[in-house]
N, CA, C and O atoms as CSV, one atom per row, in Angstrom:
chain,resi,resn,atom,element,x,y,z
A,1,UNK,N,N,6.240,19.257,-17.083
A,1,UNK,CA,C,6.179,17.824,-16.961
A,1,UNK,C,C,5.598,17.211,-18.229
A,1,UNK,O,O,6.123,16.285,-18.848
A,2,UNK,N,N,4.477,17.814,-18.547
A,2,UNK,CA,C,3.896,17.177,-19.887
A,2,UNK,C,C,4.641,17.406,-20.824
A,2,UNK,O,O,4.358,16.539,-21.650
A,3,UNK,N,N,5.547,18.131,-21.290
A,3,UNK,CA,C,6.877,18.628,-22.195
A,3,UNK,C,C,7.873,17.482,-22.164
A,3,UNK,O,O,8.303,17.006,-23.214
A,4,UNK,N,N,8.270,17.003,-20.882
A,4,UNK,CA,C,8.881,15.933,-20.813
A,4,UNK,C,C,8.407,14.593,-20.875
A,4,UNK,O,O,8.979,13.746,-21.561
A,5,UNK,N,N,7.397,14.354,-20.199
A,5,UNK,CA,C,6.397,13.046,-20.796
A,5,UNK,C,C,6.362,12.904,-22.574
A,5,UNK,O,O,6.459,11.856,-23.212
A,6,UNK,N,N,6.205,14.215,-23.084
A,6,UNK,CA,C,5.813,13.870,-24.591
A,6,UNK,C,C,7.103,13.376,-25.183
A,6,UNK,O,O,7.133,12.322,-25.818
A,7,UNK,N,N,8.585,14.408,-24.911
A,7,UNK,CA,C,9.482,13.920,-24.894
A,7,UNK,C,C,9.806,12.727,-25.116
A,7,UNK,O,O,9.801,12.216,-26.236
A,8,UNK,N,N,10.219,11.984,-23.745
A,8,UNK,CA,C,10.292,10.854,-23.851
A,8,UNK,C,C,9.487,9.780,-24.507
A,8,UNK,O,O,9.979,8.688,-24.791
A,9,UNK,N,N,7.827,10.209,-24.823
A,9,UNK,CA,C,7.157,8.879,-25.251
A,9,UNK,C,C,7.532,8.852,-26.790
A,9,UNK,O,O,7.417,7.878,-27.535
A,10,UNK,N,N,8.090,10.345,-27.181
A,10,UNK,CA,C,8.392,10.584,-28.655
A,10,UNK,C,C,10.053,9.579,-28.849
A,10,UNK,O,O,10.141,8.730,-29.737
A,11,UNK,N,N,11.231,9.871,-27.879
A,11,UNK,CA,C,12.131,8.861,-27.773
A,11,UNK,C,C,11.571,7.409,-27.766
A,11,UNK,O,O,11.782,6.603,-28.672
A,12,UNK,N,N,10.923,7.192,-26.786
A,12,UNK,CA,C,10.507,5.833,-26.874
A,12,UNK,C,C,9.843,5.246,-28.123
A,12,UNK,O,O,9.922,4.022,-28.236
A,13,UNK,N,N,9.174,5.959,-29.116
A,13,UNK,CA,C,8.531,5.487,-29.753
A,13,UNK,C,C,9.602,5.322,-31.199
A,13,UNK,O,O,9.653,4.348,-31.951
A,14,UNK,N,N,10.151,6.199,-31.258
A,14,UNK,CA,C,11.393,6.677,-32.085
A,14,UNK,C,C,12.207,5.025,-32.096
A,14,UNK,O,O,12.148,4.259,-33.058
A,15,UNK,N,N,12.831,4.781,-30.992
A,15,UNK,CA,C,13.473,3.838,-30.468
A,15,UNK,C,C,12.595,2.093,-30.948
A,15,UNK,O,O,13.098,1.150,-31.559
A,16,UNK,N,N,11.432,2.204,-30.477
A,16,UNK,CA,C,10.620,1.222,-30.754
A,16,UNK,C,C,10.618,1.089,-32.236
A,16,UNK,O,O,10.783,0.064,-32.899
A,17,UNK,N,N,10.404,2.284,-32.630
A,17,UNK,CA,C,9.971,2.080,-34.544
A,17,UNK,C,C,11.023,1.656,-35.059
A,17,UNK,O,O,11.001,0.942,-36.061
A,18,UNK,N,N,12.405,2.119,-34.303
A,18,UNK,CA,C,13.614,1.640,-34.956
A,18,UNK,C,C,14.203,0.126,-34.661
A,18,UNK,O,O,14.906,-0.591,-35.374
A,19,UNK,N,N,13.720,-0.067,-33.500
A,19,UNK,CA,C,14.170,-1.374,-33.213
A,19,UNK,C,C,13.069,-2.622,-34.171
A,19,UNK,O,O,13.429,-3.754,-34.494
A,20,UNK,N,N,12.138,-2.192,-34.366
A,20,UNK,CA,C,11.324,-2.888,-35.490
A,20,UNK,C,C,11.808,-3.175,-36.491
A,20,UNK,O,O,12.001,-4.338,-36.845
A,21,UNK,N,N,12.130,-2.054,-37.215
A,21,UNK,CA,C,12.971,-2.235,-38.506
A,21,UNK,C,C,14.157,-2.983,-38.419
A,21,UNK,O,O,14.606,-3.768,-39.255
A,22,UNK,N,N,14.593,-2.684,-37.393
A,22,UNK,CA,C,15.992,-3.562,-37.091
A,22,UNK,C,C,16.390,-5.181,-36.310
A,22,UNK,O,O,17.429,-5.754,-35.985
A,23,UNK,N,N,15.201,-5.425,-36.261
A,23,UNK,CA,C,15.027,-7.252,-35.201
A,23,UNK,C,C,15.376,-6.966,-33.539
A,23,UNK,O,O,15.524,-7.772,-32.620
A,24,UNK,N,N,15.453,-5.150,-33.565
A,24,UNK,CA,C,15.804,-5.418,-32.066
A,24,UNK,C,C,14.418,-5.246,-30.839
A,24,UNK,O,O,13.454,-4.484,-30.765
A,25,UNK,N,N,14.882,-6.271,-30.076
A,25,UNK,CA,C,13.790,-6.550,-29.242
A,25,UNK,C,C,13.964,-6.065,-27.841
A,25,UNK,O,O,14.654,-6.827,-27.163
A,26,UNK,N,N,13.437,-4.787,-27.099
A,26,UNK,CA,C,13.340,-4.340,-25.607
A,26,UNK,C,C,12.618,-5.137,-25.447
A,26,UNK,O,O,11.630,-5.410,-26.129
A,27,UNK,N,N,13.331,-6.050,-23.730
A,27,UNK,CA,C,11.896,-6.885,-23.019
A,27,UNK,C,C,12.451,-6.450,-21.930
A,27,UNK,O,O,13.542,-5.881,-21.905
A,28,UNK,N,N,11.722,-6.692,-20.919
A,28,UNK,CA,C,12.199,-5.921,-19.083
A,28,UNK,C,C,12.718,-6.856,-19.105
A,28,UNK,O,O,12.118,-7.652,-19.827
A,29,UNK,N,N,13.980,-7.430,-18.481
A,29,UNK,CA,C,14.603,-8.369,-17.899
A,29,UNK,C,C,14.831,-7.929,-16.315
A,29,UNK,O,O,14.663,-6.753,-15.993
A,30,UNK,N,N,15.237,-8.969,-15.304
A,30,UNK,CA,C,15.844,-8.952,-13.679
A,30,UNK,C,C,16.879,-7.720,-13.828
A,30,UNK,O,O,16.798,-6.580,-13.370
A,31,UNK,N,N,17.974,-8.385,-14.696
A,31,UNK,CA,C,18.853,-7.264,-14.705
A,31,UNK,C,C,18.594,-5.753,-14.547
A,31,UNK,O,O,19.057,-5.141,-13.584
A,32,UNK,N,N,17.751,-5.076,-15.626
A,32,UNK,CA,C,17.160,-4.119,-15.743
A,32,UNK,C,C,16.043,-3.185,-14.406
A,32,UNK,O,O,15.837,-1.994,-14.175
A,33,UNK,N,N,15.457,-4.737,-13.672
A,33,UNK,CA,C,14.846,-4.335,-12.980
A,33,UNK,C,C,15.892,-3.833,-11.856
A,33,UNK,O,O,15.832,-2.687,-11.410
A,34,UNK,N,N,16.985,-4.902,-11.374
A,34,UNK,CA,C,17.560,-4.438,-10.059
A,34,UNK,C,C,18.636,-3.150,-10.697
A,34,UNK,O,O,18.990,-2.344,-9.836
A,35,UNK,N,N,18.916,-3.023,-11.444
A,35,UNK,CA,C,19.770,-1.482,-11.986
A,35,UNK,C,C,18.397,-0.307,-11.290
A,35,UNK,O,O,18.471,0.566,-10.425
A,36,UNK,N,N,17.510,-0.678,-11.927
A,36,UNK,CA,C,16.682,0.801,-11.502
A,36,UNK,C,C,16.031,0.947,-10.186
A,36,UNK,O,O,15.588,1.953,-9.632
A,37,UNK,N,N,16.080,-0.437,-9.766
A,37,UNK,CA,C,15.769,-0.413,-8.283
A,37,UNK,C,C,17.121,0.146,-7.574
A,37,UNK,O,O,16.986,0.757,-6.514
A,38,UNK,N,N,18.215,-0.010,-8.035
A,38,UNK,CA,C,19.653,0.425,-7.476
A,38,UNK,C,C,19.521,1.986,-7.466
A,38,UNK,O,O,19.623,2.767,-6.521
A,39,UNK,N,N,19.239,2.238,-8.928
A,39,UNK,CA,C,19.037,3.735,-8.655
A,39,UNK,C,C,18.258,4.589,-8.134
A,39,UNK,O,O,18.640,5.688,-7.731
A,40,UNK,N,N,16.744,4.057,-8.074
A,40,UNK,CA,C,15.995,4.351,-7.300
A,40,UNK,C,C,16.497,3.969,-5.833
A,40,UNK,O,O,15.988,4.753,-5.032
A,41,UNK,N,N,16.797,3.628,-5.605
A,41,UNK,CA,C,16.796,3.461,-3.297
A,41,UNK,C,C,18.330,4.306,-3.714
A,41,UNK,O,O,18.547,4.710,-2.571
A,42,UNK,N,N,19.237,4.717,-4.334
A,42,UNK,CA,C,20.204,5.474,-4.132
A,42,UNK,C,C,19.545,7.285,-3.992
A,42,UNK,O,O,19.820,8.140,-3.150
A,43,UNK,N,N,18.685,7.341,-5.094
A,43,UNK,CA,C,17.965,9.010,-4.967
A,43,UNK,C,C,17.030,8.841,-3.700
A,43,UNK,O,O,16.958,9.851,-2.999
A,44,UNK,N,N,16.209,7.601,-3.231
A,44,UNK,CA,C,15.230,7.450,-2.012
A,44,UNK,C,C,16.536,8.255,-0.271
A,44,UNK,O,O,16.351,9.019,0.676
A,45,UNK,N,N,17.574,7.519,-0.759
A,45,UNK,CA,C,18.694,7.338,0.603
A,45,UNK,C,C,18.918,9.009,0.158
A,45,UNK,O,O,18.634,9.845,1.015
A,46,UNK,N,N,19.260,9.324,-0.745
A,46,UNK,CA,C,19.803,10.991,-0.692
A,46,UNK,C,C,19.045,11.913,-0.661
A,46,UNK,O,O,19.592,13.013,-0.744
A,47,UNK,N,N,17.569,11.904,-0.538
A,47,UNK,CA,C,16.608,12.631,-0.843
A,47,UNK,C,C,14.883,12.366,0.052
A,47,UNK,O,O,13.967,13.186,0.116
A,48,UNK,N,N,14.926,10.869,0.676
A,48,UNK,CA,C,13.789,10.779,1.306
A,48,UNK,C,C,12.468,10.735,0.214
A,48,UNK,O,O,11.715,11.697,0.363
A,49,UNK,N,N,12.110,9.868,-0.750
A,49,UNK,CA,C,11.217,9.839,-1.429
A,49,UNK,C,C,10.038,9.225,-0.645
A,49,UNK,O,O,10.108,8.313,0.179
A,50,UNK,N,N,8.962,9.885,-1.049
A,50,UNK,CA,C,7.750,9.265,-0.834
A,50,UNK,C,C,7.148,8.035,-1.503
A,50,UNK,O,O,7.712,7.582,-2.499
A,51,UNK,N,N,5.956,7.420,-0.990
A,51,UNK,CA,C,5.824,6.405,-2.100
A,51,UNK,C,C,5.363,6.940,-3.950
A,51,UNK,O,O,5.702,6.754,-5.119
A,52,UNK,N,N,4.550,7.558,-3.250
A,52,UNK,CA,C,4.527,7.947,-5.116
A,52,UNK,C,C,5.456,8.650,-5.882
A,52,UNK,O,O,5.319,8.490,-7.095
A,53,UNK,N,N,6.589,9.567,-5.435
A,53,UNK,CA,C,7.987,9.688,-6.107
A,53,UNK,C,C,8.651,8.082,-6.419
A,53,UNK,O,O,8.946,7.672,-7.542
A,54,UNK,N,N,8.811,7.247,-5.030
A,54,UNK,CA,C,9.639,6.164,-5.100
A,54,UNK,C,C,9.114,5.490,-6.689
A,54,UNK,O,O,9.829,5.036,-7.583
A,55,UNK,N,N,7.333,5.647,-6.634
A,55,UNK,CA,C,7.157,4.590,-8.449
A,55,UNK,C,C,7.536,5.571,-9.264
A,55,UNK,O,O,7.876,5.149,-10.370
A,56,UNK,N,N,7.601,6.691,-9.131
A,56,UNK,CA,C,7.634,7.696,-10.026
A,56,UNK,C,C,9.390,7.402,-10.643
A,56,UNK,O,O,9.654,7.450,-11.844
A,57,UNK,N,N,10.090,7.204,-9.925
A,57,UNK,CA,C,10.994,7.346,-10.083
A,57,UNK,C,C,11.950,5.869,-10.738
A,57,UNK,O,O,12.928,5.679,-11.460
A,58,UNK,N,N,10.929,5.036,-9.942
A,58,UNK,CA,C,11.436,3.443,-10.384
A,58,UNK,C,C,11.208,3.616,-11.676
A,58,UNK,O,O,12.146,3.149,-12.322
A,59,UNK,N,N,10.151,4.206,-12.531
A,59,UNK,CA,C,9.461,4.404,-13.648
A,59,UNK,C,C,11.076,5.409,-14.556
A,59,UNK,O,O,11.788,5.069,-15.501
A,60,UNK,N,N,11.078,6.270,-13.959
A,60,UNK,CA,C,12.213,6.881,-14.932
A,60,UNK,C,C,13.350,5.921,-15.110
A,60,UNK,O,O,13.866,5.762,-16.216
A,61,UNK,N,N,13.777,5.233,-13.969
A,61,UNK,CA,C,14.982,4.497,-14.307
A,61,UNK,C,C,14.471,2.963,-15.352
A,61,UNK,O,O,15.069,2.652,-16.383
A,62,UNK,N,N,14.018,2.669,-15.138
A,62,UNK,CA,C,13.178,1.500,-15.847
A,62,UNK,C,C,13.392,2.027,-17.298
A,62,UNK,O,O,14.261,1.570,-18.040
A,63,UNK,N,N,12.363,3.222,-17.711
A,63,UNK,CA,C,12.933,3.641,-18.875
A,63,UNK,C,C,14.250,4.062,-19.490
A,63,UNK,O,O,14.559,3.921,-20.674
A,64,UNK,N,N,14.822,4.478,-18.742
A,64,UNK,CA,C,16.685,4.407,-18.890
A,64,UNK,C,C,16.968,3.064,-19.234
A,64,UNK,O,O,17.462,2.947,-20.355
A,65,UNK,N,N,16.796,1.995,-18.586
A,65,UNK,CA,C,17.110,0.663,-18.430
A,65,UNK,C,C,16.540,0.565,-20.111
A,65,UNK,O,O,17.479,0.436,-20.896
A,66,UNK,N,N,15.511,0.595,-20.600
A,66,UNK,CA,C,15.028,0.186,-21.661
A,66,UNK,C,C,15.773,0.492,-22.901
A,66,UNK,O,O,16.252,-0.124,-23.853
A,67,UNK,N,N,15.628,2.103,-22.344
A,67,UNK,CA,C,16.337,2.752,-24.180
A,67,UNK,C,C,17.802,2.132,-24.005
A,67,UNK,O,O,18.312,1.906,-25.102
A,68,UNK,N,N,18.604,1.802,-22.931
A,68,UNK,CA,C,19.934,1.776,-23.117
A,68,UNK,C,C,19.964,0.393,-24.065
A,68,UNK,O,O,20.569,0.272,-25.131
A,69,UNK,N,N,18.837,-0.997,-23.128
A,69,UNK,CA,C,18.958,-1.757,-23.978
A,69,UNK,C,C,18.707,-1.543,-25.275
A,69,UNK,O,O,19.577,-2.010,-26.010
A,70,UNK,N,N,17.879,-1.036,-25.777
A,70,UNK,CA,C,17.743,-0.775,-27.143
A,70,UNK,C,C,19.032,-0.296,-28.047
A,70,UNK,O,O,19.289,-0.721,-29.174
A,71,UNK,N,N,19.632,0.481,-27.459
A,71,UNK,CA,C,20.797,1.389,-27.627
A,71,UNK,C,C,22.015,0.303,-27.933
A,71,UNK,O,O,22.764,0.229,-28.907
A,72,UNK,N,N,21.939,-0.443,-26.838
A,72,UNK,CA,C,23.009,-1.751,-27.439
A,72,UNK,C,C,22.659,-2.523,-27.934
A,72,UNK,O,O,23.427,-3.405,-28.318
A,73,UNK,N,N,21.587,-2.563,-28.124
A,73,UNK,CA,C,21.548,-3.690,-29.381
A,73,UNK,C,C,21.569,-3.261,-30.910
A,73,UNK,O,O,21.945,-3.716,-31.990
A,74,UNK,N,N,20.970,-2.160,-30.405
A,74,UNK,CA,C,21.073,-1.060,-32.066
A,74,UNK,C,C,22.858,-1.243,-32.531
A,74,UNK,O,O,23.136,-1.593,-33.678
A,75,UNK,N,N,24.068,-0.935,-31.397
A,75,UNK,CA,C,24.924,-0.973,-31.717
A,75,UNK,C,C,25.727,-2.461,-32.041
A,75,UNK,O,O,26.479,-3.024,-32.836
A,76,UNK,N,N,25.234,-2.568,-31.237
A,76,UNK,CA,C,26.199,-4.389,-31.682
A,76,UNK,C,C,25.590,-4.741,-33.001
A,76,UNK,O,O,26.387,-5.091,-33.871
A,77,UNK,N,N,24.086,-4.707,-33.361
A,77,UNK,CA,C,23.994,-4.901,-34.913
A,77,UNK,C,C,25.112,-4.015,-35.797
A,77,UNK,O,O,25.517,-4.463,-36.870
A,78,UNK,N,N,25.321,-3.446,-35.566
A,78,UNK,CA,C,26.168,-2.289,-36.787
A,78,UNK,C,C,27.951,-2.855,-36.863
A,78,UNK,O,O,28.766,-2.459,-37.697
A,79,UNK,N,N,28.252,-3.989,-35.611
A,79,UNK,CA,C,29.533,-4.603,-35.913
A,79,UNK,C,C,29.938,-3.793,-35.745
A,79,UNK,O,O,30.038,-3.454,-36.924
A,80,UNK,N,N,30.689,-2.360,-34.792
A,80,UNK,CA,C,31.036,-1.861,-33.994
A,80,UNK,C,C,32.318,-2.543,-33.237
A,80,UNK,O,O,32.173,-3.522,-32.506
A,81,UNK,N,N,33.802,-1.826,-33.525
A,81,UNK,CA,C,34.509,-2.867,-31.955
A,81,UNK,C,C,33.764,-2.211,-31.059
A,81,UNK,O,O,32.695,-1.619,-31.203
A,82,UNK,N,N,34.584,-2.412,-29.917
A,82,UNK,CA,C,34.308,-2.105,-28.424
A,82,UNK,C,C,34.298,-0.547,-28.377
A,82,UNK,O,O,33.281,0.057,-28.037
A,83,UNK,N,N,35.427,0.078,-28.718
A,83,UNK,CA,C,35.861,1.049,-28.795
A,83,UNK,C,C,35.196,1.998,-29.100
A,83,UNK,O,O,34.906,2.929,-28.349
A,84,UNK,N,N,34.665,1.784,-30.999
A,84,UNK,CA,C,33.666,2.545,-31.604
A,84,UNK,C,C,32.474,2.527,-30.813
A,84,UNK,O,O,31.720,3.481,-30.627
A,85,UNK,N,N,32.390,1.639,-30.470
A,85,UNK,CA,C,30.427,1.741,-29.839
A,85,UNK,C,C,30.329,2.427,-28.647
A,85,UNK,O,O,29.353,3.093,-28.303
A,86,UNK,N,N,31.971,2.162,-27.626
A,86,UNK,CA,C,31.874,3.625,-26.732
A,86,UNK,C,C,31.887,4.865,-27.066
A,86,UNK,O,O,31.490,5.644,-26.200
A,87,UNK,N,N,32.238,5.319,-28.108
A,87,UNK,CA,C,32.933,6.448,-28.620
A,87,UNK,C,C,31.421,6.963,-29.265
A,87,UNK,O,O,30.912,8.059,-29.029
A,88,UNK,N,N,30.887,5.979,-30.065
A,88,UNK,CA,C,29.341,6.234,-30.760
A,88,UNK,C,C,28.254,6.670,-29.383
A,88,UNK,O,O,27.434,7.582,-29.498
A,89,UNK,N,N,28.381,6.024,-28.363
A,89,UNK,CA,C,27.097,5.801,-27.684
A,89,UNK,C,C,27.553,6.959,-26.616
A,89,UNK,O,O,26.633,7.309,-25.876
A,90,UNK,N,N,28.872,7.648,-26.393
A,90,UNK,CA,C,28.844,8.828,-25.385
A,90,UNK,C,C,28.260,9.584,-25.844
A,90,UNK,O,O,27.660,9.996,-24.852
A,91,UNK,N,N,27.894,10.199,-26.696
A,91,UNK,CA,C,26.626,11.129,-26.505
A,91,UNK,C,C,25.057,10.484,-26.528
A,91,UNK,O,O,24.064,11.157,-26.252
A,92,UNK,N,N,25.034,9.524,-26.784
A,92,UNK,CA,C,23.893,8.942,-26.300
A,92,UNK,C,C,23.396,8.805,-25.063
A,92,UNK,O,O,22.202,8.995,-24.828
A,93,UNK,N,N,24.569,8.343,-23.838
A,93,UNK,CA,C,24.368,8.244,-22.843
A,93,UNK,C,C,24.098,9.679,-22.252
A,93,UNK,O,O,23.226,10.065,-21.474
A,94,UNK,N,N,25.081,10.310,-22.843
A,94,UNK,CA,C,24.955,11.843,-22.287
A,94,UNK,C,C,23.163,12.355,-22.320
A,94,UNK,O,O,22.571,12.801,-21.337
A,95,UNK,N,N,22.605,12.167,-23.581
A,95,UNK,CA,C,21.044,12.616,-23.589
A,95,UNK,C,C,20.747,12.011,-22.926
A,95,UNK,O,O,20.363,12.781,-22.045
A,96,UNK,N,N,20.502,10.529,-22.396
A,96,UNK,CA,C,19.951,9.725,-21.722
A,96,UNK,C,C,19.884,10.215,-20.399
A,96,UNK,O,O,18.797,10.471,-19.880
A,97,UNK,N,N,20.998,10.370,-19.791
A,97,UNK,CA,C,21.419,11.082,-18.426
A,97,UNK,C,C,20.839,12.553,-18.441
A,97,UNK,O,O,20.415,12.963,-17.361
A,98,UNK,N,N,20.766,13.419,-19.563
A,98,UNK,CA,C,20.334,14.725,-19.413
A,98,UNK,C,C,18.285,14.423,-18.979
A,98,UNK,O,O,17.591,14.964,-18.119
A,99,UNK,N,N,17.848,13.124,-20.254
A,99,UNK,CA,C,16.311,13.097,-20.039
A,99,UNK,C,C,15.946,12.552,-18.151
A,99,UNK,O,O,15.019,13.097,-17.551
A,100,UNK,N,N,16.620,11.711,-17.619
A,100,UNK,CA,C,16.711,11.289,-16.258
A,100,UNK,C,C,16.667,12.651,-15.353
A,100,UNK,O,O,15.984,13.001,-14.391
A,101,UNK,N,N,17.556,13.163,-15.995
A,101,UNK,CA,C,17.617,14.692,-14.960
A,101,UNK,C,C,16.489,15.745,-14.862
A,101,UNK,O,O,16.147,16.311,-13.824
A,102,UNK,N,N,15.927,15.938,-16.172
A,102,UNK,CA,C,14.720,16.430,-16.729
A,102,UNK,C,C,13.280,15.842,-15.762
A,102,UNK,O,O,12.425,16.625,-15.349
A,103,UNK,N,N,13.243,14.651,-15.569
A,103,UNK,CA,C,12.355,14.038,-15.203
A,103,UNK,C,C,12.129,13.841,-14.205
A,103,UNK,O,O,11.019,13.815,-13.674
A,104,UNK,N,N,13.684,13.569,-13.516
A,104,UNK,CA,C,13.098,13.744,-12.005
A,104,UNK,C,C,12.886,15.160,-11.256
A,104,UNK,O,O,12.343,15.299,-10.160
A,105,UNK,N,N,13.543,16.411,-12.247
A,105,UNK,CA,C,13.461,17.659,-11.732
A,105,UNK,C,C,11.587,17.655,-11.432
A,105,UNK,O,O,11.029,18.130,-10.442
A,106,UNK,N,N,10.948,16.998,-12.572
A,106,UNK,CA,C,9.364,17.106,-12.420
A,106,UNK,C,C,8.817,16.308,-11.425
A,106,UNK,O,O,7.602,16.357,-11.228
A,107,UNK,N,N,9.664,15.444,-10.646
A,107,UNK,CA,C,8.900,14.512,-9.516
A,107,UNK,C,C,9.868,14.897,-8.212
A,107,UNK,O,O,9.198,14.483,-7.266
A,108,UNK,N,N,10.998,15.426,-7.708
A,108,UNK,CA,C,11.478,16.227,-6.719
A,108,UNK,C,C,10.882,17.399,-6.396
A,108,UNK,O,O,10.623,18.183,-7.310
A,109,UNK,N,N,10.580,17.707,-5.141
A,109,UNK,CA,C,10.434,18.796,-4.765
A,109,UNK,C,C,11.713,19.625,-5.017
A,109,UNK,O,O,12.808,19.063,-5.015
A,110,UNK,N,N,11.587,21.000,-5.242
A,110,UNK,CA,C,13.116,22.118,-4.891
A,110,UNK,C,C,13.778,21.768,-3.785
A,110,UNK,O,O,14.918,22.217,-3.899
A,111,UNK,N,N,13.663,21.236,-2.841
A,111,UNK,CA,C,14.539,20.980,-1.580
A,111,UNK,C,C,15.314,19.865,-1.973
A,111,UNK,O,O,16.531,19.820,-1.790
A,112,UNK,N,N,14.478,18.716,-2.651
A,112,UNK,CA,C,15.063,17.346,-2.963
A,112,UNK,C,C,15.930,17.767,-4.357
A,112,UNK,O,O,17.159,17.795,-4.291
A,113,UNK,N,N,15.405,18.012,-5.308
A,113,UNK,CA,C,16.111,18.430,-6.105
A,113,UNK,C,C,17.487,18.683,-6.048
A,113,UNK,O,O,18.362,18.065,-6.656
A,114,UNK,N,N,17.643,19.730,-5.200
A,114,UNK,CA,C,18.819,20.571,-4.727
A,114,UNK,C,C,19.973,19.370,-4.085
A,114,UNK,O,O,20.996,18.902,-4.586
A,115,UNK,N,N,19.473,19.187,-3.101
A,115,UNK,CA,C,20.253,18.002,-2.463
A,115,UNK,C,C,20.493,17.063,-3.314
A,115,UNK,O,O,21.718,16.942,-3.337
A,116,UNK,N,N,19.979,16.273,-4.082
A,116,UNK,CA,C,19.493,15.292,-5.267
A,116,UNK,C,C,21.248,15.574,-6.109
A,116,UNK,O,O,22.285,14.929,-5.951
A,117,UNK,N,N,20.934,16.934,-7.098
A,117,UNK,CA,C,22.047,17.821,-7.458
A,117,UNK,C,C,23.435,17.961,-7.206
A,117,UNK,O,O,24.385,18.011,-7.986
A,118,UNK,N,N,23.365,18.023,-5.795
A,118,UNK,CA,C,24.377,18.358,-4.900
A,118,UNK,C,C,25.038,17.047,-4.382
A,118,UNK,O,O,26.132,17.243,-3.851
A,119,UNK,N,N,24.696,15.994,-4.412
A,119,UNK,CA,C,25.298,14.633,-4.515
A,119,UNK,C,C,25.683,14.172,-5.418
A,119,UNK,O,O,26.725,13.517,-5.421
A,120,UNK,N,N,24.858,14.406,-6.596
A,120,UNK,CA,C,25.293,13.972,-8.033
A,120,UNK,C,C,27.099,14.662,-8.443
A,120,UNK,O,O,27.713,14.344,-9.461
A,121,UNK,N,N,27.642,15.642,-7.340
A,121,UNK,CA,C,28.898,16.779,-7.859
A,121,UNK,C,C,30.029,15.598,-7.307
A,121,UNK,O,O,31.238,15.811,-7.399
């Protein structure tokens, strides 16, 4: 877990330093909030979270929510069509989705996990 905490605060900070240099600005917006509330009560409904998984988990998606914004704004500065910036940002999303997976493996139990897993197919 602490492997992945450092992880991510090292992405996040990565992300932050870059969006500095670059005028881009992460702020929480509604939007952001009801995406990770979406995803959170979707893993709660497939898995039965407790309350401290449920913040635990609002917390991972929240940060998803963040870097992605960052992520598009990084790209739309670079004048990108549509096309390129999908084509640029699939492996981005791909890590993004791999660190989510990482993270909640550390706040699921093995039972939830599994099931968790096994819905995601």
């Amino acid at each position: 877990m602490q492997r992945t905490l450092a992880t991510l605060t090292f992405c996040a900070a990565t992300l932050f330093a870059t969006a500095q240099s670059r005028e881009i600005k992460v702020v929480d917006t509604d939007a952001m909030r009801v995406s990770a509330t979406k995803h959170t009560e979707l893993v709660h409904k497939t898995v039965t979270l407790d309350a401290d998984q449920r913040a635990k988990v609002q917390e991972v998606y929240m940060n998803y929510e963040r870097q992605l914004d960052g992520l598009n704004q990084r790209f739309e500065i670079g004048g990108l069509s549509k096309e390129e910036r999908e084509a640029e940002m699939a492996p981005q999303w791909a890590s993004l989705e791999r660190m989510v997976d990482e993270q909640l493996a550390t706040i699921l139990n093995p039972e939830q996990l599994g099931k968790w897993q096994e819905a995601r197919r």
